[in-house]
C-alpha positions in Angstrom: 47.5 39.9 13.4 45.1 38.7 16.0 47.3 39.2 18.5 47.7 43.1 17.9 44.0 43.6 17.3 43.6 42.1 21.1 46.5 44.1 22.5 45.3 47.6 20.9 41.5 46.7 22.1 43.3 45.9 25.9 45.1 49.5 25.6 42.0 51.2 24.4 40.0 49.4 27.1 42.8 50.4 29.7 43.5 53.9 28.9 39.4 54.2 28.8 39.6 53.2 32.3 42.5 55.4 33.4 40.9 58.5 32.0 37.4 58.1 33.5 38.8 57.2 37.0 41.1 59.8 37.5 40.3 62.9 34.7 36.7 63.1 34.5 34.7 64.4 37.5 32.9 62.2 39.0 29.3 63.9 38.4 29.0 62.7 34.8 28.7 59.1 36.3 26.1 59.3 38.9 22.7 59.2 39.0 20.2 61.1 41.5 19.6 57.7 42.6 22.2 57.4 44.0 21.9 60.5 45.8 19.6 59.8 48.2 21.1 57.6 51.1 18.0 57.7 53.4 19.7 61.0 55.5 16.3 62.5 55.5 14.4 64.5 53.7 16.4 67.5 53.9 19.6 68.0 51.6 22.2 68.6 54.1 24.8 67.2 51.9 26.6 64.9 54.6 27.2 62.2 51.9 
């Protein structure tokens, strides 16, 4: 019993992970912090 409830939490866990690395776009995850990598002040969008 324990042993499924750990297995289907690990598959969960794991198909969570699968699903937000390579379905949903990036830009849901980032902040505008992170935006800003000292390029200036001008958005020239080299990052």
């Amino acid at each position: 019993m324990t042993q499924e409830v750990l297995m289907y939490i690990t598959l969960f866990i794991a198909l969570g992970y699968i699903i937000k690395k390579f379905f949903l776009p990036k830009t849901l995850f980032s902040s505008k912090k992170n935006k800003q990598h000292g390029c200036g002040s001008s958005n020239c969008g080299c990052n």
